[in-house]
C-alpha positions as CSV (number, residue, x, y, z in Angstrom):
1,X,-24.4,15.2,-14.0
2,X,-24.7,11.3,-13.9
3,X,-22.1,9.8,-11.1
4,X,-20.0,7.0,-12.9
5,X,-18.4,4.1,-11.7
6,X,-15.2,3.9,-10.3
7,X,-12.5,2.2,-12.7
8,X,-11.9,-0.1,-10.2
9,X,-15.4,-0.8,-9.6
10,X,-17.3,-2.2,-7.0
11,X,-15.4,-3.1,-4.0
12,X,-15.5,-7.2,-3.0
13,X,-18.8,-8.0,-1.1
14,X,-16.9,-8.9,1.7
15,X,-15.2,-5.3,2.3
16,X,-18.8,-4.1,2.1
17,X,-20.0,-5.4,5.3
18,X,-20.7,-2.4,7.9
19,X,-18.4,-5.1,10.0
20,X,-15.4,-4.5,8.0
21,X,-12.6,-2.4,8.4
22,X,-9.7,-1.8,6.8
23,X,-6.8,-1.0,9.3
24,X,-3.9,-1.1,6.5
25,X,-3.1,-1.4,3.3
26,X,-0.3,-2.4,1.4
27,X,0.6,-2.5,-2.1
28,X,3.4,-5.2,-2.9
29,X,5.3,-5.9,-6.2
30,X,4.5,-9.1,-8.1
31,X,7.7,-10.7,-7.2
32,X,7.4,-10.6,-3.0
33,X,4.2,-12.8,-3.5
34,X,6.0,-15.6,-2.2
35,X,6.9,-13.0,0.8
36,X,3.3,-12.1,1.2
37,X,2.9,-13.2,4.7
38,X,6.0,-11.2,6.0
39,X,4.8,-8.1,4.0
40,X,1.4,-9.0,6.0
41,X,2.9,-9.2,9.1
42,X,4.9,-5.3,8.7
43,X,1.9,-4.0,7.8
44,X,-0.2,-4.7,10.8
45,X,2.4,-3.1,12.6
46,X,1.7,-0.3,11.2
47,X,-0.3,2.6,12.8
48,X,-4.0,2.4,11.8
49,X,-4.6,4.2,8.8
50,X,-1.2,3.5,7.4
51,X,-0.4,2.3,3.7
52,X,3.0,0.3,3.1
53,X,4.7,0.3,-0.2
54,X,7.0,-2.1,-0.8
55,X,9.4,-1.1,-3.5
56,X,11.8,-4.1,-5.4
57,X,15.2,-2.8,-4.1
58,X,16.9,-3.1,-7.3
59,X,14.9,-1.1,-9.3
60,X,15.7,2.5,-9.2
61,X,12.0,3.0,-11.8
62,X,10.0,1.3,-9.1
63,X,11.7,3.5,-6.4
64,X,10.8,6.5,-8.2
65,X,7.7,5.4,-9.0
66,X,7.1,4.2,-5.1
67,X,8.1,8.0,-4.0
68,X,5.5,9.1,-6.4
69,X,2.8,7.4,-4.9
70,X,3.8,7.8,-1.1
71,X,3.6,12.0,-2.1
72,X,0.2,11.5,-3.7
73,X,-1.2,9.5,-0.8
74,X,0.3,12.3,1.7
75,X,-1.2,15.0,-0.2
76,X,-4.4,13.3,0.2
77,X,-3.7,13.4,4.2
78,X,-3.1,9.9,4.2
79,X,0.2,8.6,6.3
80,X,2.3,6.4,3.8
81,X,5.8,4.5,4.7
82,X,7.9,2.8,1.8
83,X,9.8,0.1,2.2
84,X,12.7,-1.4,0.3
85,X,12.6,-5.3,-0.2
86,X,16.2,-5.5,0.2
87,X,16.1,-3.8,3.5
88,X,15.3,-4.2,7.2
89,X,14.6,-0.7,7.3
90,X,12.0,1.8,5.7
91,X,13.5,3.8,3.2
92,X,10.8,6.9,3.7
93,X,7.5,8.2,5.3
């Protein structure tokens, strides 16, 4: 059986490098791009490993949709902790 791509393809060059490592990751809604660097800065707080998703706190969908994701990434034995935008506090983890 012939291995296919990935549907997200390659990754960059630069996250090829033997040299790089990716500590955290975190997926952010389209509408905290302006807030980017804050969102940045939570994340590397984070313990290694750990993926942040920030959900828009006015959107009960996204929040659903958020929870969703954070139970598939556990499942797959990776720690996850979701954040609201309108909050100081994580919602979940």
């Amino acid at each position: 059986m012939k291995r296919r791509l990935s549907t997200w393809g390659y990754p960059p060059r630069g996250l090829r490098s033997v040299r790089t490592r990716m500590d955290n990751v975190a997926l952010v809604p389209a509408s905290e791009l302006a807030s980017l660097e804050k969102w940045k800065a939570r994340a590397q707080q984070l313990p290694i490993g750990e993926t942040l998703l920030v959900i828009p706190h006015d959107s009960r969908h996204l929040y659903n949709v958020g929870r969703n994701m954070a139970r598939s990434l556990a499942s797959q034995g990776l720690p996850t902790r979701l954040m609201s935008t309108g909050s100081k506090h994580r919602l979940r983890r």
